[in-house]
N, C-alpha and C positions, 0 to 999 in steps of 0.2 A: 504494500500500500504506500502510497506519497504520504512524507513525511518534513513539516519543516516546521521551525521554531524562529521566531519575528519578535525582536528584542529591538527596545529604541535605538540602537545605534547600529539597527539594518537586521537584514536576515543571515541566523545565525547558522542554521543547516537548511539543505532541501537533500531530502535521499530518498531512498526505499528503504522501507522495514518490512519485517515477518512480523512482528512482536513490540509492544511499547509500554513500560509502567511509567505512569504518570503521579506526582504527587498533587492529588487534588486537595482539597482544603478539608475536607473532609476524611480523607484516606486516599490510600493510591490506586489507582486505576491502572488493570488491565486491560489492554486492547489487542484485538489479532485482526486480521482482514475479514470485513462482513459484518463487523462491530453495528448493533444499534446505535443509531443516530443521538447523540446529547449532545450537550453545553454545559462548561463547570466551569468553576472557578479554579484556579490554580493557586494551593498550598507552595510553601517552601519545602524542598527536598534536593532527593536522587533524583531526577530522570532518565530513564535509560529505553536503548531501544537494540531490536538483535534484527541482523539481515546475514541469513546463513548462521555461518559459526560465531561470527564476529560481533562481542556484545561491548556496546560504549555508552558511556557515562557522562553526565553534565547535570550544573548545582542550577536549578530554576526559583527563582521568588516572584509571584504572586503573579494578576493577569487573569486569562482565563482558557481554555482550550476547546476546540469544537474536534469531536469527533464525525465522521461519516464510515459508511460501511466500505470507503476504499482509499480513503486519506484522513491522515490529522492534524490540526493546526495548532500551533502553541503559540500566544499573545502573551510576552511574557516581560514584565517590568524590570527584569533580570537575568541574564542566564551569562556561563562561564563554562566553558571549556579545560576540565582539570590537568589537560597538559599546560594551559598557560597563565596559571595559575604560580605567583612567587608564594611561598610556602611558608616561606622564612615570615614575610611580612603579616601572612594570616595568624599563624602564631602569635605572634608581638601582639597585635588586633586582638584574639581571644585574649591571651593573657591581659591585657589592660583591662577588656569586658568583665574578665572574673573577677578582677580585683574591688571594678565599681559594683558585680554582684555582691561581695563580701561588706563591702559597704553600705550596701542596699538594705544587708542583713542584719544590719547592727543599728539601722535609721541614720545613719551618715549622709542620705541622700535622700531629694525627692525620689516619693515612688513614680514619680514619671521617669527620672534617671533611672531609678531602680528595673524599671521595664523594657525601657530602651534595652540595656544593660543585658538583662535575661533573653530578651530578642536576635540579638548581635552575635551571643556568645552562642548560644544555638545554632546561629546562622553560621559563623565560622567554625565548629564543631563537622558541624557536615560537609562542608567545604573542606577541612581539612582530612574526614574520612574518605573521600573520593580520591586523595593522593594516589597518583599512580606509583605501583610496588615494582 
């Protein structure tokens, strides 16, 4: 099935897939070709999609995706590429995030920091699980 992901700063993929999990807002979404027709919103995650053997990986935030029974679209406020991805500096990122969470914890901060803060460090959590081994 056509497969592409449309991120503000252009389109990110157009391919074919067999296979696509999707992290919807709600949980992640299974899709194979011949998929019922919806529209969701798109959660922060994994996205990944398989064509043959070959299964790839990319960090998406928020948007929404349309599925059809022979292509899928991803409308996505975000998305990354875990090869190009500096690693060093996600780290640093989370580390700073925990710190203001530990802060959070103690009322050192508004809880609006405090949320950002739980937000972020989740966000580069996953970011940093998608590392290529």
């Amino acid at each position: 099935m056509k497969f592409e992901i449309i991120a503000p700063q252009g389109i990110i993929l157009e391919t074919e897939a067999d296979e696509i999990e999707i992290p919807a807002k709600l949980g992640y979404v299974g899709v194979l070709e011949g998929h019922t027709p919806f529209f969701a919103m798109l959660g922060m995650g994994e996205l990944w999609y398989r064509t043959g053997t070959l299964k790839k990986s990319l960090f998406v935030q928020g948007g929404y995706f349309d599925v059809q029974p022979h292509s899928v679209s991803v409308l996505s406020e975000e998305a990354l590429d875990p090869e190009e991805v500096d690693y060093d500096e996600i780290e640093e990122k989370k580390k700073e995030q925990d710190e203001l969470v530990q802060k959070g914890v103690k009322g050192e901060i508004s809880a609006e920091e405090f949320h950002k803060a739980l937000f972020l460090s989740k966000k580069y959590e996953i970011i940093l699980s998608l590392r290529p081994k």
